[in-house]
C-alpha positions as CSV (number, residue, x, y, z in Angstrom):
1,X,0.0,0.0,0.0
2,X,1.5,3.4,-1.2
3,X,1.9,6.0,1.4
4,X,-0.7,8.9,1.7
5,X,0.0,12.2,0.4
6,X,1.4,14.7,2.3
7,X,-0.6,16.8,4.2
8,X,-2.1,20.2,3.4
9,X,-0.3,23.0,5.1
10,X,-3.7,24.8,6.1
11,X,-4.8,25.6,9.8
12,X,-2.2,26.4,12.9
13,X,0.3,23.2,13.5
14,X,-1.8,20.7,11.4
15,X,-5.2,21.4,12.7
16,X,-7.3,22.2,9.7
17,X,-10.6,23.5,11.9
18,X,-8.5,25.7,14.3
19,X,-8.3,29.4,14.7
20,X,-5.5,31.6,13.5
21,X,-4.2,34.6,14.6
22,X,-4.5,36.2,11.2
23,X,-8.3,36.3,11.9
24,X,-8.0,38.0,15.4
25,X,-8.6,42.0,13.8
26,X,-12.2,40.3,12.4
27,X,-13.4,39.4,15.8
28,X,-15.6,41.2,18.1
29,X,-14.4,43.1,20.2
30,X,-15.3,41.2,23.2
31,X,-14.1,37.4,21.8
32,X,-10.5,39.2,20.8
33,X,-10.7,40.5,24.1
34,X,-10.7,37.0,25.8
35,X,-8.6,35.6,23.1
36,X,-6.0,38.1,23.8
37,X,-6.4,37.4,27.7
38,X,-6.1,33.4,26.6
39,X,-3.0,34.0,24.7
40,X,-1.7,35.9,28.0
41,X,-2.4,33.7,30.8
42,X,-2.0,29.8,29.2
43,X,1.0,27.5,28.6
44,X,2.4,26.9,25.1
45,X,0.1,24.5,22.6
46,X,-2.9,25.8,23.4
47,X,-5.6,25.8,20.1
48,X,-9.3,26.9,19.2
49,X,-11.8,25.2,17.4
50,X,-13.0,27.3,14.1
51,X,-12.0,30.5,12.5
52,X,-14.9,32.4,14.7
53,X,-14.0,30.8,18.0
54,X,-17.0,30.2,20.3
55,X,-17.4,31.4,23.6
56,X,-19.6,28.5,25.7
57,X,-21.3,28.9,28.9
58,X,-23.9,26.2,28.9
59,X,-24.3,22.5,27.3
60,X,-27.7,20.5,27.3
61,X,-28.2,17.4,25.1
62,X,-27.3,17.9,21.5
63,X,-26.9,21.8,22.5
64,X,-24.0,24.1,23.0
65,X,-25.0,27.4,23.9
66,X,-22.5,30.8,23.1
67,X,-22.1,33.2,25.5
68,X,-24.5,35.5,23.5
69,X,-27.9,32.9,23.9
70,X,-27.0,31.4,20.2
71,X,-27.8,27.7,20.3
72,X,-25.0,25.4,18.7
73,X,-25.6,22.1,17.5
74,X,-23.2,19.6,18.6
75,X,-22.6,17.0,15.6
76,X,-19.0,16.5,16.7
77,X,-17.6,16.1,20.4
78,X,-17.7,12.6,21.2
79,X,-16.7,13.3,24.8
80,X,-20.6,14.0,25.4
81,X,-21.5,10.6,24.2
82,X,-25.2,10.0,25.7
83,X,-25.8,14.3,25.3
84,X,-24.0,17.0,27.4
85,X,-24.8,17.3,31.2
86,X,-26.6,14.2,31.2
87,X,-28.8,13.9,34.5
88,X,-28.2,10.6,35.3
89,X,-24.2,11.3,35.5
90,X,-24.5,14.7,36.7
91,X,-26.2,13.2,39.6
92,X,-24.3,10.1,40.1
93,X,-21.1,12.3,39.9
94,X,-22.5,15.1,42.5
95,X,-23.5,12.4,45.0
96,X,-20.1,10.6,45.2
97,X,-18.6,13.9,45.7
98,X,-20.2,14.5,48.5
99,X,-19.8,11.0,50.1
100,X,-16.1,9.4,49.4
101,X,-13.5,10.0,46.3
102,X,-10.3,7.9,46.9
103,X,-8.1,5.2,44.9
104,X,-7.9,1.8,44.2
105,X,-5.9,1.3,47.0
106,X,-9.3,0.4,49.4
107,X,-11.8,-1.7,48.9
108,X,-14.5,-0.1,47.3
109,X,-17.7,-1.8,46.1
110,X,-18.2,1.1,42.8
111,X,-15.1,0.0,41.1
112,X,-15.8,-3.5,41.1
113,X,-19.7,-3.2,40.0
114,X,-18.3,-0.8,37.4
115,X,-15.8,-3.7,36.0
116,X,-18.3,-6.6,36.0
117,X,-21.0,-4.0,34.2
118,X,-18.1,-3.1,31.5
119,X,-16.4,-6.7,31.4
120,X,-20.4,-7.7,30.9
121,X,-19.9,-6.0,27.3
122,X,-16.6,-7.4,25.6
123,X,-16.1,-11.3,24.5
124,X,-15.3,-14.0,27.3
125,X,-11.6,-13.8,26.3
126,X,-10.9,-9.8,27.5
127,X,-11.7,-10.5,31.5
128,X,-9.4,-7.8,33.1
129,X,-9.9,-4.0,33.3
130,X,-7.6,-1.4,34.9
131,X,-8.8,2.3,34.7
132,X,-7.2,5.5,34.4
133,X,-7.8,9.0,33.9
134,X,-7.7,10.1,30.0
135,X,-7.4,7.8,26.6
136,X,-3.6,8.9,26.3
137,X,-3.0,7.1,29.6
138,X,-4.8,4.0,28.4
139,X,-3.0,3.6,25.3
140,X,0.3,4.6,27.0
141,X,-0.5,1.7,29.7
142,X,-1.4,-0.7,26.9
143,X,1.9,-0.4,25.0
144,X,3.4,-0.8,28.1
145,X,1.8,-3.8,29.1
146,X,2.6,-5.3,25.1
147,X,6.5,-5.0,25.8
148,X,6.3,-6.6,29.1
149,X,4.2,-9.6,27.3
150,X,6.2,-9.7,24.3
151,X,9.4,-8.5,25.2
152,X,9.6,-6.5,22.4
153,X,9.7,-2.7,21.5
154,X,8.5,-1.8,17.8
155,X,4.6,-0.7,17.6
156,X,3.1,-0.2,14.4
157,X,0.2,2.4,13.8
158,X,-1.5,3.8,10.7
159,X,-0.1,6.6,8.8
160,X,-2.2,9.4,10.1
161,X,-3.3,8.2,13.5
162,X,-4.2,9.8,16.8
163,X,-3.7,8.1,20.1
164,X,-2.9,11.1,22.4
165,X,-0.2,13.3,23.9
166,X,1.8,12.2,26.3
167,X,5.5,11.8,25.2
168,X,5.7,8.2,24.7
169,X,2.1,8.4,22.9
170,X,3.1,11.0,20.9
171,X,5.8,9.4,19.4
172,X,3.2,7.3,17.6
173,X,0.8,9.5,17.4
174,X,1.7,10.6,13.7
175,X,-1.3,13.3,13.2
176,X,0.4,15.2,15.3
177,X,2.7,16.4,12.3
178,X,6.3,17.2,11.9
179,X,6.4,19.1,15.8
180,X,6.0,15.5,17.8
181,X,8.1,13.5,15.6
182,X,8.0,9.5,15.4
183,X,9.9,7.3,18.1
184,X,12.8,5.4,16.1
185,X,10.9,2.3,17.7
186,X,7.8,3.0,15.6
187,X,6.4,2.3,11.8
188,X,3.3,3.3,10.1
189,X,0.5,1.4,7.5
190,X,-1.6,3.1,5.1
191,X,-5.3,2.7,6.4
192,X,-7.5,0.6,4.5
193,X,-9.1,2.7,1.7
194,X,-11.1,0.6,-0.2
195,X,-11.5,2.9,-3.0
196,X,-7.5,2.3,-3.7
197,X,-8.5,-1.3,-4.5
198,X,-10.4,-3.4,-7.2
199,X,-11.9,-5.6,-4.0
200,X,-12.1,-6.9,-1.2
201,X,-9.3,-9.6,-1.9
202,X,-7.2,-7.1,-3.4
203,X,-7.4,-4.7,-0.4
204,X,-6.7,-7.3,2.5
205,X,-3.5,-8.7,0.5
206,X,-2.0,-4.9,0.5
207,X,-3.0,-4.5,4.5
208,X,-1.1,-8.0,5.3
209,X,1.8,-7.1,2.9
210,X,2.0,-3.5,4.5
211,X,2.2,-4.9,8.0
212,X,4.9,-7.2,7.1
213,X,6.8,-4.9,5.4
214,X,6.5,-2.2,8.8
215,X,7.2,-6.0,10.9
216,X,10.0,-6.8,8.9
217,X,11.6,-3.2,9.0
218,X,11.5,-3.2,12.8
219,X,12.9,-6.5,13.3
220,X,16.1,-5.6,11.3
221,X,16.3,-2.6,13.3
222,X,16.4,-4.0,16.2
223,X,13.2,-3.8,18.1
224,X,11.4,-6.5,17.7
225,X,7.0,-5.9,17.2
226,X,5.7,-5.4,20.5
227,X,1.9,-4.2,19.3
228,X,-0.3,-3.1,16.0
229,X,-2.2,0.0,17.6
230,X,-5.6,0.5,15.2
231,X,-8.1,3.0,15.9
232,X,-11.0,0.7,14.8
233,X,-12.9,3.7,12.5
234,X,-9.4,5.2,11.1
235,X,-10.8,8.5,12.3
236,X,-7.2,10.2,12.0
237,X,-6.7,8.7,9.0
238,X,-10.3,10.2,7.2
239,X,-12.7,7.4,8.6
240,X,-12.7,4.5,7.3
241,X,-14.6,1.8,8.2
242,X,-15.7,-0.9,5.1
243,X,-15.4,-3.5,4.7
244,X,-15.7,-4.8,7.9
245,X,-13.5,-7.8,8.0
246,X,-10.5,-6.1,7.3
247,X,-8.9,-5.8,10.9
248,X,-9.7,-9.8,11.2
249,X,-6.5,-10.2,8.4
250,X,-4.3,-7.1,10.2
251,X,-4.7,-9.0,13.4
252,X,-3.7,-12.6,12.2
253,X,-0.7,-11.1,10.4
254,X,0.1,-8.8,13.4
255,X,0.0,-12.0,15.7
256,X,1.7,-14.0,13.4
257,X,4.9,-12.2,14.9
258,X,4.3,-12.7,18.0
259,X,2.8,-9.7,19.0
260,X,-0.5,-8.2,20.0
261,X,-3.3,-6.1,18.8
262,X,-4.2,-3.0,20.5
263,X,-7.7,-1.9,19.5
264,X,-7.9,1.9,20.1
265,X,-11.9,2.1,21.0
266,X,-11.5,5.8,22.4
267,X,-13.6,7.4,19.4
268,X,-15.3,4.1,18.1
269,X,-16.7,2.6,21.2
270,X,-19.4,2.6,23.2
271,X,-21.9,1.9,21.0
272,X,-21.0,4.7,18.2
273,X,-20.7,2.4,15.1
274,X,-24.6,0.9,15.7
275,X,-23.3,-2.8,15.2
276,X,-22.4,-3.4,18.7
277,X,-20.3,-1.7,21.5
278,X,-17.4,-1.9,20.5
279,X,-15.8,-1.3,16.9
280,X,-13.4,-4.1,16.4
281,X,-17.1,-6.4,16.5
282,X,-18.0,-5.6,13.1
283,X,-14.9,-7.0,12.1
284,X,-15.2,-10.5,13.5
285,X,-11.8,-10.5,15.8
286,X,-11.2,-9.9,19.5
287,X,-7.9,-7.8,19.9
288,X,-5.6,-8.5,22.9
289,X,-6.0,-4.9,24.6
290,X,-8.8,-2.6,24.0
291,X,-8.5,0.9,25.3
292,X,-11.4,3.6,25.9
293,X,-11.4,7.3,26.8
294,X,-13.2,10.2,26.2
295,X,-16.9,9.0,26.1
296,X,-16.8,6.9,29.2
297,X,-17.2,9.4,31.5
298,X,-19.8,12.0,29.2
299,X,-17.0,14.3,30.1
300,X,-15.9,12.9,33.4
301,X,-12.4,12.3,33.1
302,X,-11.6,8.7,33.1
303,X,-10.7,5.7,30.8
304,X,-10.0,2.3,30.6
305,X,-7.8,-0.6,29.5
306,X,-9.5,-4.0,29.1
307,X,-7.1,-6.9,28.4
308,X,-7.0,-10.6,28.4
309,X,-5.8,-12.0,31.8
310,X,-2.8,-13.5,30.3
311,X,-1.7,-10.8,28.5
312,X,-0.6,-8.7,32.1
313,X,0.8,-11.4,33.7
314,X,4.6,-10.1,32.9
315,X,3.3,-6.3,33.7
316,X,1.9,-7.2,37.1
317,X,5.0,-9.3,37.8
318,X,7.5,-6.5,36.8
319,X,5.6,-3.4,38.0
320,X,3.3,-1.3,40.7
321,X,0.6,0.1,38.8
322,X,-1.3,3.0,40.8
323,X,-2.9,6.5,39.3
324,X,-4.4,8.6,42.5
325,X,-7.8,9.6,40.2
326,X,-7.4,6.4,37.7
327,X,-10.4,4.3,39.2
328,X,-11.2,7.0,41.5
329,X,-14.6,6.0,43.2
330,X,-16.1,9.2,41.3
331,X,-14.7,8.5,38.4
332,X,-16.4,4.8,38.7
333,X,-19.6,5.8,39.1
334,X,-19.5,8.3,36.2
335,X,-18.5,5.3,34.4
336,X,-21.5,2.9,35.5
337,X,-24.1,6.2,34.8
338,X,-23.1,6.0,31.3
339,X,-23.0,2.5,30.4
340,X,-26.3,2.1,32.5
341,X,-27.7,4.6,30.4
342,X,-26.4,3.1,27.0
343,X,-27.7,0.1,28.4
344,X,-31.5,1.5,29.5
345,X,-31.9,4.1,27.0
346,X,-30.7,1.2,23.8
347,X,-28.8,3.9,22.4
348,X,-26.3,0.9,20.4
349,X,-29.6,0.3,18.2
350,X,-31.0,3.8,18.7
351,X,-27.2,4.7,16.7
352,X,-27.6,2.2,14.1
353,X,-31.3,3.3,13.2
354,X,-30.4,7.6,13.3
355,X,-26.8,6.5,12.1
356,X,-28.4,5.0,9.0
357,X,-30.7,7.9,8.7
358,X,-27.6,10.0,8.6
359,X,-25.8,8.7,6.2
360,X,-28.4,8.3,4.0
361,X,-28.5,12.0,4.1
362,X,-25.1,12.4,3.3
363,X,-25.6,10.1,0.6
364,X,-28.2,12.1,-1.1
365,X,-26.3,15.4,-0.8
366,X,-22.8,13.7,-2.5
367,X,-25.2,12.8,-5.6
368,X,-25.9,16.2,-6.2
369,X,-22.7,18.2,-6.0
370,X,-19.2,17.4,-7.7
371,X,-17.8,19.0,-4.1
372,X,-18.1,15.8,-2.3
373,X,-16.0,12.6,-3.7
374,X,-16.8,10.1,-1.2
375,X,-19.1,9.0,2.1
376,X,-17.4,6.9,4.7
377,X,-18.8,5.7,8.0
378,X,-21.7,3.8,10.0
379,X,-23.7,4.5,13.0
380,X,-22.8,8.0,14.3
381,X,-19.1,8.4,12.8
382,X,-19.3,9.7,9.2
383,X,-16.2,11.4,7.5
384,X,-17.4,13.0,4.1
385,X,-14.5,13.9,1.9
386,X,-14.3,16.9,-0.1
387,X,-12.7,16.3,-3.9
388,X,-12.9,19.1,-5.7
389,X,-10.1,18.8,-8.1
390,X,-6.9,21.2,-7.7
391,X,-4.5,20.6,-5.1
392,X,-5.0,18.8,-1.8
393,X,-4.5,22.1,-0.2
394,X,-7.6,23.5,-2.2
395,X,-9.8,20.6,-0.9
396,X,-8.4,21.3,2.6
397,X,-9.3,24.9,2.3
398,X,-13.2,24.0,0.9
399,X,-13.4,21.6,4.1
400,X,-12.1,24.6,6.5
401,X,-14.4,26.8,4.1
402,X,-17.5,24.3,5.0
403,X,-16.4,23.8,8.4
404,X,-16.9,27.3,9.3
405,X,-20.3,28.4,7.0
406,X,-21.3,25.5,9.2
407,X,-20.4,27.0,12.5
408,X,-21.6,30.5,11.4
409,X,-25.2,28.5,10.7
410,X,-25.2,26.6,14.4
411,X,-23.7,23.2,13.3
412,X,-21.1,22.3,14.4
413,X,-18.5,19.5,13.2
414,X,-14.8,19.7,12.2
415,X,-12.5,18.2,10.0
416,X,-9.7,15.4,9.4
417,X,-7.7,13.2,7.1
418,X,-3.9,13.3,6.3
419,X,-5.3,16.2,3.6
420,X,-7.4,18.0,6.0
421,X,-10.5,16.9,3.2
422,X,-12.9,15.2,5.4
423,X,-16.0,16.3,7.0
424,X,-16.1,14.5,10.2
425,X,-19.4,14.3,12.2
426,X,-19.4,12.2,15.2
427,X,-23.6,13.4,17.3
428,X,-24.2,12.4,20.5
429,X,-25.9,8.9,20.4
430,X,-29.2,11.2,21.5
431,X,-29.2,12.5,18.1
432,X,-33.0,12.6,16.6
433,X,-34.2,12.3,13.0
434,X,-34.7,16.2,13.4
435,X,-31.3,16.7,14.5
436,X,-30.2,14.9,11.3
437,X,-32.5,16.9,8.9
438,X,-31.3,20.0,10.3
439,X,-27.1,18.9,9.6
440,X,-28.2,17.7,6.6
441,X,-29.8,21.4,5.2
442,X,-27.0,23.0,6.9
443,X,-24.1,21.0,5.2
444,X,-26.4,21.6,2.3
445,X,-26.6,25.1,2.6
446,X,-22.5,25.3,3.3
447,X,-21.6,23.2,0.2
448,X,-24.0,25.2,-2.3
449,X,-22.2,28.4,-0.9
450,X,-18.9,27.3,-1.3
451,X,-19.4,25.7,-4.6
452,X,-20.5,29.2,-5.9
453,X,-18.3,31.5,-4.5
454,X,-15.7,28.8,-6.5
455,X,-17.4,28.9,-9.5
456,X,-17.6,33.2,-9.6
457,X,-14.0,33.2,-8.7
């Protein structure tokens, strides 16, 4: 598989939907005002979403709501996963609080209901579960669990992936750009585009051969294959997730050399794809680790690895695991609100049946404009790409273009893709069939503007 193109220089440091400084004189008075006192008070790194940055004061369901009464909404932060401010975890959350919040370190009967009520959710074979407090510690604590199994050091991940910011995770985090440069231990895949591809056959051939070749390469170099890291919807990579069946070949050659297979469920898990709870399901494999993050706590901070039993063995031998807040008992029952409401409120099949809805919608608007040149996704992940001809950095610049007509109108998503050229929507699980209609006329709206200020130009 050939390696993607580079990507378009659009956006501060490789994030295509943030805001840049060369748009501060166009903003009111009273946002430059507070960006100004941002720039002066925070640490280095620091980034807004969209070229008219949004003050927030309030979140409800599917709503943001700006600092001015507008009503935003929210077709894109997967941290909210059941809708923002949820009851049910605001009030398991504020009751804790006021009763006990300690670590793992005492018995406590909330972390162990939690475990059993997660565990309850993945195949027999992953039985073990160690929280922490944010997906870049799980994935960090996964890796570090596959070297102590395998005794190797090499991971392989896909070309543009995202898997956090810690140093270690950085160093495979390639999205990141040319700032947080690869670890020497580490080798990337192209992501499965099926569109590259005559079929099916042809397409699972190139993944095996491009995982032997990024095996191979790290065996001569000296370190061995510890772990193949996948976010299961390629969402870095542009979202990619037919055919399902893919990952099932990836993991039998990643195993082949004796290593294991990480499946990166922060974005695609619980219950966002439709087909299940997890998105490694749809394609008929269970990975050796799976790690979680941002939507298990609706915006509580707290994550998860879940691994099989044997797999730690040579961790919990060799090291003291502890995080004070990992596990906490607050951040435990914020956990069990959510999956109880996942569970109660059928929001799995609840994504599948809006999900299809949705990208259905999609569907209909890429048929009638030469702006769109393909629709990826399932359940409540789509990424829409944007092909307009020209140079990838035109088709970057349409998305950003979109991205922000779109915010301007109330809806908001954002954009991804080693080109910067993919829509990428990612609703609460609450979302509605109005909810949908409304992104739909809105994206409408956006791409029908864009297209004709391109066409008088």
């Amino acid at each position: 598989m050939s390696s993607p193109p580079p990507r378009a220089a659009v956006g501060p440091v490789g994030m295509v939907n943030g805001f840049d400084v060369a748009d501060l004189a166009s903003q009111p008075a009273d946002i430059a005002s507070m960006i100004d006192r941002r720039n002066g008070l925070l640490g280095p790194g620091y980034q807004l979403f969209y070229a008219d940055p949004i003050e927030v004061t309030a979140a409800r369901g599917v709503y943001l709501y700006g600092g001015d009464g507008t009503e935003y909404l929210d077709a894109y932060n997967n941290v909210a996963q059941i809708g923002h401010c949820h009851p049910r975890v605001v009030e398991a959350v504020s009751r804790q609080l006021a009763t006990l919040n300690t670590n793992t370190r005492y018995l406590q009967k909330p972390l162990l209901d939690l475990a059993e009520q997660l565990l309850a959710h993945f195949p027999a074979p992953l039985d073990r579960v160690t929280l922490t407090c944010t997906g870049s510690e799980a994935n960090d604590l996964a890796t570090r669990i596959a070297r102590h199994h395998t005794g190797a050091g090499g991971i392989i991940v896909t070309a543009n992936a995202y898997h956090g910011v810690t140093s270690s995770v950085a160093a495979y985090s390639p999205s990141l750009g040319p700032g947080a440069p690869l670890g020497p231990h580490v080798r990337t895949i192209a992501a499965p585009d099926p569109a590259a591809f005559p079929d099916e056959v042809a397409l699972t051939a190139a993944v095996r051969d491009d995982v032997r070749r990024a095996a191979d390469d790290l065996i001569r170099a000296g370190y061995g294959v510890s772990a193949c890291l996948l976010d299961t919807v390629f969402s870095s990579d542009g979202v990619f997730t037919h055919p399902p069946g893919v990952l099932r070949a990836l993991a039998d050659e990643v195993r082949s050399y004796g290593a294991v297979l990480i499946a990166d469920e922060v974005q695609a898990g619980f219950g966002r794809t439709g087909d299940d709870w997890w998105g490694f399901t749809r394609h008929g494999f269970v990975p050796d680790i799976v790690t979680m993050g941002k939507p298990m706590g609706n915006g509580y901070p707290v994550a998860a690895v879940v691994l099989r039993a044997e797999i730690g063995r040579a961790f919990e031998a060799a090291v003291r695991y502890f995080s004070t807040f990992g596990g906490s008992t607050t951040a435990a029952v914020a956990a069990q609100a959510v999956v109880t409401v996942i569970e109660e409120e059928d929001l799995v099949a609840r994504a599948r049946q809006v999900g299809a809805s949705l990208g259905d919608a999609l569907r209909d608007l890429a048929r009638g404009t030469d702006l769109i040149g393909a629709v990826r996704g399932v359940g409540m992940f789509y990424g829409v790409e944007l092909s307009a001809g020209g140079s990838s950095g035109d088709n970057a610049r349409i998305a950003r273009e979109v991205v922000n007509r779109m915010r301007r109108a109330g809806v908001l998503i954002s954009a991804s893709g080693p080109q910067g050229n993919v829509l990428k929507i990612r609703p609460p699980l609450t979302f509605d069939q109005t909810h949908v209609d409304r992104l739909a006329e809105t994206l409408a709206a956006a791409l029908r503007s864009v297209d004709r200020t391109a066409r008088e130009v």
